[in-house]
N, C-alpha and C positions, 0 to 999 in steps of 0.2 A: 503493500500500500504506500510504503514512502514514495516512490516511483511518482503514483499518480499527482502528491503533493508537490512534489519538485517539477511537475508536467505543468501543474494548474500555475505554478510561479512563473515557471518559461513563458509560457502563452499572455501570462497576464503582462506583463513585461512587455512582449513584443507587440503588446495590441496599445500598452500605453505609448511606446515609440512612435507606434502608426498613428496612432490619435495626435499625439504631438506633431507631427511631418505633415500630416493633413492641415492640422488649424493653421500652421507655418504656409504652407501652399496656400491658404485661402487666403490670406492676411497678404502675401504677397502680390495675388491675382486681384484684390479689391482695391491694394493700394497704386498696382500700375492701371487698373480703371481710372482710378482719379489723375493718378498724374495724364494719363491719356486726357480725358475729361477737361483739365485746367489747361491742355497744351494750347488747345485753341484758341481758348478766353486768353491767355497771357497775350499770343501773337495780334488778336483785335486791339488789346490794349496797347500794344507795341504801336502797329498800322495807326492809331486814333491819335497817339504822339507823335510818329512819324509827320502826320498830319497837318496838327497843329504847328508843329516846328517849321514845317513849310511853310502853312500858312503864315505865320509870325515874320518871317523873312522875308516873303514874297512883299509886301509893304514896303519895306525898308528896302529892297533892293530895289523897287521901281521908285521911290523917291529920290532914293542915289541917283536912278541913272537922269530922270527928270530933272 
């Protein structure tokens, strides 16, 4: 019977390993959604200052040249 007790510790062991690699996998897979998710919004925000910066200068350069 010790057999089976040293059986049920192995098993339980390896199923906590997997449990833990799994929640790690998910945690991974939900945090690169987001970073995926925010990549866009950043580069809108980028493009929106890009923007304005042009816009900002575009004044002042046609006063100069005027």
């Amino acid at each position: 019977m010790p057999l089976t007790n040293e059986l049920k510790q192995i098993t339980g062991r390896i199923n906590r390993s997997v449990a833990r690699a799994r929640l790690r996998l998910r945690r991974q897979k939900s945090q690169s959604h987001i970073d995926r998710a925010a990549e866009p919004e950043a580069r809108d925000q980028q493009a929106t200052s890009d923007q304005h910066a042009a816009a900002a200068q575009s004044p002042a350069e046609e006063g100069g040249e005027g």
